[in-house]
Kinemage of the C-alpha trace (Angstrom):
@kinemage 1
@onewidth
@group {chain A} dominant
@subgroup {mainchain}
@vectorlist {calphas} color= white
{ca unk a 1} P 122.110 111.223 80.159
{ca unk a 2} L 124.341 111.013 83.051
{ca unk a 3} L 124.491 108.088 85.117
{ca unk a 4} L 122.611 109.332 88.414
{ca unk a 5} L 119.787 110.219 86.205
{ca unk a 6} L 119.763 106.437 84.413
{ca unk a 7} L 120.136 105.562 87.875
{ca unk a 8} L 116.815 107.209 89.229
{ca unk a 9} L 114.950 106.226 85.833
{ca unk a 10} L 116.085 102.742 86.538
{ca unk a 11} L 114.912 102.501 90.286
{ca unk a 12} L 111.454 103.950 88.995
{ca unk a 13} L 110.888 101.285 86.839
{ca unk a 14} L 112.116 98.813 88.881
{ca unk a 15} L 109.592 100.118 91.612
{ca unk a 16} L 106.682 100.109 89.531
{ca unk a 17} L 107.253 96.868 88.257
{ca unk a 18} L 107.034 95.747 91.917
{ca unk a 19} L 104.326 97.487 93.185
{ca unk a 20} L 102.384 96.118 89.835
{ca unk a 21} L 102.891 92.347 90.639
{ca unk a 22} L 102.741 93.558 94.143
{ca unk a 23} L 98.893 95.021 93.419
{ca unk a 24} L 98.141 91.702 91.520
{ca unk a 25} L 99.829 88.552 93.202
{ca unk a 26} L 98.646 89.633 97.114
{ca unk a 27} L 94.942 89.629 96.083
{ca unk a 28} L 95.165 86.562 93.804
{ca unk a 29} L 96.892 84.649 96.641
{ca unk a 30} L 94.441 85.455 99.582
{ca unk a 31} L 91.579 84.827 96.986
{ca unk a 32} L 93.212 81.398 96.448
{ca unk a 33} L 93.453 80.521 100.252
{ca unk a 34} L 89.933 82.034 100.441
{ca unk a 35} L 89.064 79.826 97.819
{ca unk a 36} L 90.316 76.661 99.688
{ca unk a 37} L 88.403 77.418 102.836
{ca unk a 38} L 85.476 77.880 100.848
{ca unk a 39} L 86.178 74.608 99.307
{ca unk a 40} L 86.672 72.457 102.130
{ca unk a 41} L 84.218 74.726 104.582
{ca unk a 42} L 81.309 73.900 101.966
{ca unk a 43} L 80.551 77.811 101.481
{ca unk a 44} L 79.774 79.738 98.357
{ca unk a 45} L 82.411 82.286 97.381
{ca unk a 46} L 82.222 83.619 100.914
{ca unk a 47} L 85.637 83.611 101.825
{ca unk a 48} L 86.949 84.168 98.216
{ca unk a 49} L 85.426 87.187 97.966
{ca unk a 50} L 86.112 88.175 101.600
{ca unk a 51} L 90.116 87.722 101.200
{ca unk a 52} L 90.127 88.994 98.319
{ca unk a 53} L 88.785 92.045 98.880
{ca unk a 54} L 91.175 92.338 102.294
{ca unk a 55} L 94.398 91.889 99.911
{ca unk a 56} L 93.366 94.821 97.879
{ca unk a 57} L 92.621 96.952 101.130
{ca unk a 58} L 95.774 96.069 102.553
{ca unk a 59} L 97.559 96.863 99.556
{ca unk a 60} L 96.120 99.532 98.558
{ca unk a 61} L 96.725 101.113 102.717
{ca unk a 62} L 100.023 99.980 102.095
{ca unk a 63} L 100.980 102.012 98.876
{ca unk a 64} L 98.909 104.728 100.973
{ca unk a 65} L 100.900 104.592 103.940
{ca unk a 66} L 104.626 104.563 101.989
{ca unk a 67} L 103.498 106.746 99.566
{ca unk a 68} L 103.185 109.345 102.675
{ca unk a 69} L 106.549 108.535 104.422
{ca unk a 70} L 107.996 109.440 101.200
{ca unk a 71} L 106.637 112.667 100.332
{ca unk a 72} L 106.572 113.769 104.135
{ca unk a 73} L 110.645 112.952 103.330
{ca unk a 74} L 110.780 114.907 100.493
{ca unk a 75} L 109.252 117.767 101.648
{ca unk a 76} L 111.602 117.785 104.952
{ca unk a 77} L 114.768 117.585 102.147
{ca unk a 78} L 113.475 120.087 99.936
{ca unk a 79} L 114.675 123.924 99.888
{ca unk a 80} L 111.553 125.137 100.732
{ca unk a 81} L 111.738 123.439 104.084
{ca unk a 82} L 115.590 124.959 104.700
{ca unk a 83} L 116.175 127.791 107.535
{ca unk a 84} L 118.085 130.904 106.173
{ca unk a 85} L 121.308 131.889 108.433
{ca unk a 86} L 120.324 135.258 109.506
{ca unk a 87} L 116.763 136.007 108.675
{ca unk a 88} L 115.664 133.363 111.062
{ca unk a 89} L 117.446 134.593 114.186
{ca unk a 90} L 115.297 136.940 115.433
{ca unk a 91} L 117.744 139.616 115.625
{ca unk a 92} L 116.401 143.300 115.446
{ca unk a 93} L 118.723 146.030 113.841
């Protein structure tokens, strides 16, 4: 395995290791503040649940949102997406 493919392999794990805590801590932590309003608000799991529920939706848009900036960049880098020299000029023989 060459090293620009350990590289790549690397940076994927790396990235879903991230975007796993990422997915896990953000929801736990605004369920925690949530928590402590409901705690010293005197309401039932109101804003637990409320907070909560906003961390995974903000996550989850998140993920959305970078997940299409980076295919949208892939597709503008692929071959696919590359103008041939002279077949694109317009030019009538």
């Amino acid at each position: 395995m060459d090293l620009r493919a350990r590289q790549q392999t690397n940076r994927g794990y790396d990235d879903a290791m991230s975007r796993s805590f990422e997915l896990a801590l953000t929801p736990a932590v605004f369920g925690v503040i949530g928590w402590l309003i409901d705690r010293s608000a005197g309401t039932s799991p109101t804003f637990t649940i409320m907070l909560a529920v906003f961390g995974v939706v903000g996550t989850v848009a998140k993920f959305w949102l970078d997940y299409d900036r980076q295919m949208k960049r892939h597709e503008a880098e692929g071959i696919w997406s590359r103008k041939s020299g002279a077949s694109n000029t317009g030019e009538q023989q």
